[in-house]
N, C-alpha and C positions, 0 to 999 in steps of 0.2 A: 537197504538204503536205495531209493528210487532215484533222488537226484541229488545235487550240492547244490547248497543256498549260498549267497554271495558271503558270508559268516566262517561258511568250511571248507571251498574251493582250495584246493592244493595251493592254487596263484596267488589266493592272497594273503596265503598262510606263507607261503615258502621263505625261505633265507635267500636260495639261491635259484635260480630260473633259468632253461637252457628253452631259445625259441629258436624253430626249424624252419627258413622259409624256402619253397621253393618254385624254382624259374617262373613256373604257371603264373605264380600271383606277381613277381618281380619283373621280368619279363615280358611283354607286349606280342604275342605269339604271330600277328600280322607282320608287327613293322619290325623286332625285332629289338624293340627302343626300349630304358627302363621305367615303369609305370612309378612316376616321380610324385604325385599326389598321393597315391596308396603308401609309397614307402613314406614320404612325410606322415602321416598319420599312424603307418607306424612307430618310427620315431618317437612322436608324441606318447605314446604306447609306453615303450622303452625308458623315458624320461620318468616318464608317473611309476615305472617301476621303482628305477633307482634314487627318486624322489623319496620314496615311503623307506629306504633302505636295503630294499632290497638287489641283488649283484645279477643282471642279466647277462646272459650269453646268448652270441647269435649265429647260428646255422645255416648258413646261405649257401645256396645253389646258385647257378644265375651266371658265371666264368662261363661255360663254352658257349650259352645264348647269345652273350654281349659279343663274345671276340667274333661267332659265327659272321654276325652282319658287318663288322668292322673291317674281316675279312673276304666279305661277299662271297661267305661259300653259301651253297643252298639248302634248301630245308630237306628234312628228310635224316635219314644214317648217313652219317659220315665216316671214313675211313680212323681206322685210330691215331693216324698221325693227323691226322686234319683237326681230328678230336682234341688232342693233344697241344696244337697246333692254338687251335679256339681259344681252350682254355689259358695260356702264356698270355693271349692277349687279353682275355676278357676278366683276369684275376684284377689286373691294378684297375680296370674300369669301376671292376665291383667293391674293391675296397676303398676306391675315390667316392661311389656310390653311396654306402656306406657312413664314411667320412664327413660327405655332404650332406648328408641329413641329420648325423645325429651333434655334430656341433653346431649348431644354431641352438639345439638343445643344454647347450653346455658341457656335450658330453667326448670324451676323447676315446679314440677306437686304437686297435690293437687287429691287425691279420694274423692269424695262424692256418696256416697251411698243412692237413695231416691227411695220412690214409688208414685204413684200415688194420692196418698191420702196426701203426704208429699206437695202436690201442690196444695191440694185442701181445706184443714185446715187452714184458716187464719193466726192462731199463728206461725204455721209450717212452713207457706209459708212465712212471714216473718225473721222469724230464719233463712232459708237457704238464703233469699236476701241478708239478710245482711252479711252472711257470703262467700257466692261467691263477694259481693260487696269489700268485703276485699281480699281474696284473690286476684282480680282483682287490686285493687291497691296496694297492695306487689309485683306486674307482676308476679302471678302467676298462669299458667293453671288449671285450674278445669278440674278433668275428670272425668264425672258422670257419673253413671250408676244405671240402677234399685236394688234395694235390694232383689235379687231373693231371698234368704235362707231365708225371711221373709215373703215374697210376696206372694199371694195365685192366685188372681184373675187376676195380673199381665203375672204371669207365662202360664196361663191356655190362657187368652184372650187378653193379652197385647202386648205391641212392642216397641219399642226405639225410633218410629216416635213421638207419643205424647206426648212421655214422653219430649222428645226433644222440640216439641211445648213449653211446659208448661213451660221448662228450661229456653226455650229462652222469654217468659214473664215474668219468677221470675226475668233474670237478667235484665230484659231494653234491650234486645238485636235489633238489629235492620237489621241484617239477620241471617238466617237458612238457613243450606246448607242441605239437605239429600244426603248422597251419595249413592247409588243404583246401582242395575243391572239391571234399565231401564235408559234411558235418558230423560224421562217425559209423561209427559199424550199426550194418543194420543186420536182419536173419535175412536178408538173401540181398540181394543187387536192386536198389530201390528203382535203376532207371529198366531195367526189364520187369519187375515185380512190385505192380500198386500196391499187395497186400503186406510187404516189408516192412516190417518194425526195428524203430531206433531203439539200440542200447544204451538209454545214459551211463551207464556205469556196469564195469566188471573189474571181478576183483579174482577172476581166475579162468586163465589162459585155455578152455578144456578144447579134446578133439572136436567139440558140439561147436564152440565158439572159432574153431579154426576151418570149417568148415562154411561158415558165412563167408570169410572171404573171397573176395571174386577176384577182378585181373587187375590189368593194371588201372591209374587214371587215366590224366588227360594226355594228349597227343606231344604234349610238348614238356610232360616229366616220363621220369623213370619210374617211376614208384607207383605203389598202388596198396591195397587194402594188405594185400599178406606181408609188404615189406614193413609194414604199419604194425602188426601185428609183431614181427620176428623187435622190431622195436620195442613193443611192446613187454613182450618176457623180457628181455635185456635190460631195461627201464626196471620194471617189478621188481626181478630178480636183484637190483641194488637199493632195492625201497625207494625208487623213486615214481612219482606218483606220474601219468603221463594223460595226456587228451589230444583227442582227435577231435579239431573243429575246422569252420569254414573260414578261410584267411582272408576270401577275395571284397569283404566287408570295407569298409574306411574302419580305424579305428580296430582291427580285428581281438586285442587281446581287451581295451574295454567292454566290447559287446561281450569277451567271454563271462567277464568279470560282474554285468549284468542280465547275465544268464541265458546267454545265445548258445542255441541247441549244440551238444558234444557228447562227445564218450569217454570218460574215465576210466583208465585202468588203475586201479586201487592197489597198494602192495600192502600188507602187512606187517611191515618192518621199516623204519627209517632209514635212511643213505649212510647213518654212522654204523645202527643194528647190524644194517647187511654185510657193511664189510667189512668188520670186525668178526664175523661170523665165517666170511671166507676167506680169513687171515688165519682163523686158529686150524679153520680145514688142511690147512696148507702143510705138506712133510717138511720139518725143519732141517736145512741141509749146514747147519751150524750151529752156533753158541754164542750170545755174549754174557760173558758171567761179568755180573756188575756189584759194588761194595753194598754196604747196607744204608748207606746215605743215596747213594742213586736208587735202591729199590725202595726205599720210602718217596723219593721223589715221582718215581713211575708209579707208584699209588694214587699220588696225588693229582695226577695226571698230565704231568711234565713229559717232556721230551727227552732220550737219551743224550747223554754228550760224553762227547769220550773219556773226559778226564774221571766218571763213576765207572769203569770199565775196567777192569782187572785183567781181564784176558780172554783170548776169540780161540776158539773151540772149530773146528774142520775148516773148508774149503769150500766158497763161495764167491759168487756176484753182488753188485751191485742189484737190486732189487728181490734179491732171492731170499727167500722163508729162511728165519735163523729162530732158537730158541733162545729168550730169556731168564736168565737161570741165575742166582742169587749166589755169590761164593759163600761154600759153606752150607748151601740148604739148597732145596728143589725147586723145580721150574717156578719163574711166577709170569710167565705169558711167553707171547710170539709175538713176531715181528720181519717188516721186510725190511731189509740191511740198507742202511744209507751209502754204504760202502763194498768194496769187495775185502774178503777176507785178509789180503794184502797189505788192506790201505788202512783199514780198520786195526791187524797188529801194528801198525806205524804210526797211528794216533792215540792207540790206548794208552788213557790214563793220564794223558797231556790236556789244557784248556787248550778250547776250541781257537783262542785268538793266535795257534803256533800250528794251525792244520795246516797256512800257508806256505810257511817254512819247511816244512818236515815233509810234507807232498809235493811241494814244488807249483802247488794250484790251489786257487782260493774255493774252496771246496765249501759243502754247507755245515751248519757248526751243528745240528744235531748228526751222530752215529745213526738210528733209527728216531723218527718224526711220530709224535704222538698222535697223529694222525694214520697212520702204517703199524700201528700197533695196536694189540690188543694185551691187558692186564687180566689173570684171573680174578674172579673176583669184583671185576668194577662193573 
């Protein structure tokens, strides 16, 4: 496959859409100011997504840029509390930014604030699913960004490429757009080397293709080709399809959508394939043995609820690999625990509408979400 036609492009196939923008293109690197015509048209962008149906999420950098000049520190490295510092002020600029643009659109925003480790924490990582999962079905945009004022390792070595990765496997997402000031991976460094050639398309990560990458971008991001890439596996790795295009366009995700040059990373497997796949991977550190009316219903592919639950088998967390196990007969899948071991003997076998009596917290009425789960068999 040489290129994608406007027909099979990930973006206008997808359900759900995670776009990454960063400072370079939001940001005004002179004055420091945000480029308010570019974001309108993105915007526009944004709108025609969720016009056709489909659920965007937005990736935004741009927090220590804004607060840098609000606080008149100067260009260059900054100290990490100054950094820190930035970002506190530049967060509500950027979600007012934000805010500002995409309602004229008709469209209502949502901040979320995470770090790396917010995606890497089991429990954490399912809190923020499920809370982009809602806001997503209220139609309403998420626009995340790192939690620089908190962030240490983030600030010093991180970027909005992976972070963006990882966004777009909390949510099921099924493309990633990076928007950049390249327009994708070429075989060597296109501005040292006339004779570099573009890759529209890859569909596998190898030492040959990781060695094209060069350093970083522009002077005013973090990021560069190999954070692009390390995004890249991460993306894949959850079936989810990603591109490297040029952002600084008006318009940047139409033109993608009209076939302005990019590089596809192609995965093999859908966002549902994969993690269903790295759910059964998972050692089960428990049990829910459930009747034979809830495991017909897990066939069908319903959600767990407690009241089909007979009884919880070892000692667990909330989000931790437990095995699904049929009383009376043998495993029929895996799954991550809606609850801990604790909370889970205290709801078994009861409706979900007395979780809040019995816990003391209004808790969520599925046990394990049929989404965190995987059935043999299906």
């Amino acid at each position: 496959m040489d290129s994608l036609t406007l027909a099979t492009t990930p973006l206008t196939t997808a359900r759900r859409v995670v776009v990454k923008v960063g400072s370079a293109l939001l940001v005004d690197v002179e004055t420091g100011r945000l480029n308010r015509d570019w974001l309108g048209g993105l915007a526009e962008d944004v709108a025609a997504l969720a016009g056709r149906g489909q659920e965007p999420i937005l990736v935004s950098s741009g927090a220590i840029a804004l607060g840098r000049r609000v606080l008149g520190l100067p260009q260059g490295a900054l100290p990490l509390e100054q950094q820190q510092a930035a970002a506190a002020v530049g967060q509500i600029r950027l979600a007012r930014a934000w805010e500002e643009a995409l309602e004229p659109q008709g469209l209502k925003t949502a901040q979320l604030l995470l770090t790396l480790e917010d995606t890497q924490k089991r429990r954490r990582y399912l809190n923020g699913r499920a809370t982009m999962a809602t806001l997503l079905g209220l139609g309403v945009v998420p626009i995340v960004n790192e939690n620089d004022t908190v962030a240490t390792d983030e600030i010093r070595y991180g970027d909005n490429d992976r972070l963006a990765a990882r966004v777009a496997l909390m949510a099921g997402a099924d493309a990633l757009i990076l928007l950049s000031d390249v327009d994708g991976l070429y075989t060597a460094n296109p501005r040292d080397d006339a004779s570099a050639e573009h890759l529209p398309t890859v569909t596998e990560i190898t030492p040959e293709i990781e060695e094209m990458a060069g350093g970083t971008g522009s002077a005013h991001s973090s990021g560069g080709m190999k954070t692009k890439l390390l995004a890249a596996k991460t993306a894949m790795q959850g079936g989810c399809a990603m591109a490297v295009t040029l952002g600084g366009t008006a318009n940047p995700l139409k033109a993608l959508e009209q076939g302005a040059r990019a590089t596809w990373f192609v995965p093999q497997a859908s966002p549902a394939a994969a993690r269903k796949k790295w759910i059964a991977s998972l050692k089960p550190l428990g049990a829910l043995v459930v009747d034979a009316g809830a495991a017909k219903a897990l066939r069908r592919g319903k959600s767990l609820l407690p009241a089909g639950v007979t009884a919880i088998e070892g000692e667990f967390e909330r989000g931790d690999p437990v095995a699904v196990v049929e009383a009376g007969g043998g495993g029929i899948g895996a799954a991550l625990a809606g609850y801990s071991a604790a909370e889970a003997r205290a709801i078994a076998g009861v409706n979900s509408a007395r979780i809040a009596d019995i816990l003391g917290y209004p808790g969520r009425a599925a046990l394990a979400h049929r989404d965190d789960m995987v059935i043999w068999g299906m």
